[in-house]
N, C-alpha and C positions, 0 to 999 in steps of 0.2 A: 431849165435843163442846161446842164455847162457840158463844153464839147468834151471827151473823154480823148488824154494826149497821152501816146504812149511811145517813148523820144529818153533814151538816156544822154543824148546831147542836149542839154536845158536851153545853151543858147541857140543853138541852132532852131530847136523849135519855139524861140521868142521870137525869130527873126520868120517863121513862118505865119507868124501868129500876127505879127506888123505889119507883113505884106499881103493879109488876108484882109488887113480893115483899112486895104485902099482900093478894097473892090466893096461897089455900092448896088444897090437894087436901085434899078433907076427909077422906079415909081416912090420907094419911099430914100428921103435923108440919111442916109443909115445907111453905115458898112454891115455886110454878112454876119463879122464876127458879131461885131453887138446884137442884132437880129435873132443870133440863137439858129442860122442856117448850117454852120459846119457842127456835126455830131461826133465826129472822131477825126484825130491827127495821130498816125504812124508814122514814125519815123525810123526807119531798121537803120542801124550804126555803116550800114555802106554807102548811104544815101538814097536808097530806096521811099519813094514818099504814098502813104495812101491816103485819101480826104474821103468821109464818108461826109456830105453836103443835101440839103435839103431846099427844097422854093419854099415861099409863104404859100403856093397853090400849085396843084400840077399844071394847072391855067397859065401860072404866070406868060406873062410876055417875054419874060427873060431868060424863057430853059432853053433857049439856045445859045443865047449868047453871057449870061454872068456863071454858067459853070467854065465856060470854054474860057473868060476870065480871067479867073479864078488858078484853073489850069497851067494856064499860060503864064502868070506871073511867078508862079511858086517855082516852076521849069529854068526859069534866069536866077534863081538865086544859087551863089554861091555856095556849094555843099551840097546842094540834091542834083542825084544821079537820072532819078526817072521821080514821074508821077501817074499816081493812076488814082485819078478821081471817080468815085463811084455815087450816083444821084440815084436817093432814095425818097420815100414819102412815108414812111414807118419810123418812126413814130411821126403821125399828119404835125406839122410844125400850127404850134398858134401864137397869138400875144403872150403869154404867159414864159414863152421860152426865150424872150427877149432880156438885157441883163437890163441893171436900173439903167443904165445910161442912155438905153435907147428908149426906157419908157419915158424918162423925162426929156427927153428930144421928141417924141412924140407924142406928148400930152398926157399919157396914161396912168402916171402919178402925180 
């Protein structure tokens, strides 16, 4: 499943998109974005930013600290006004929603 970006600033939301895959799940090698954890990136043209984000488990050890992450980086970037990240478990995230690159970083193919 690829994150659904809706951003009429192309670059601005590449630059979001680079700063989301220097945040990593600290259990596995792997940034968020390859992971297949951000579901949606809004970008409204004032700088307004929304992240619809996912864990690999409601379990995970990291829902408190890789959404707040995640949050916090996008916040220092240039161009965005606010952020408001929204952590859901619909659609439950599996392997399957990983892109190739993290399947073959993590053995899968």
């Amino acid at each position: 499943m690829a994150a659904i970006i809706k951003a009429t600033n192309t670059e601005l939301a590449q630059r979001i998109i680079d700063e989301i895959k220097t945040c990593f799940d600290p259990e596995i090698p792997v940034d968020v974005w390859e992971l297949g954890l951000i579901y949606e990136i809004n970008l409204a043209d004032d700088g307004d930013l929304g992240i619809v984000m996912t864990l690999t488990s409601p379990n995970c050890p990291a829902a408190e600290s890789l959404p707040a992450e995640v949050e916090g980086k996008l916040k220092e970037l240039p161009g965005i006004k606010s952020v408001k990240l929204d952590l859901t478990f619909e659609p439950t995230w599996d392997k399957n929603m990983m892109s190739e690159v993290a399947q073959l970083e993590l053995g899968f193919m």
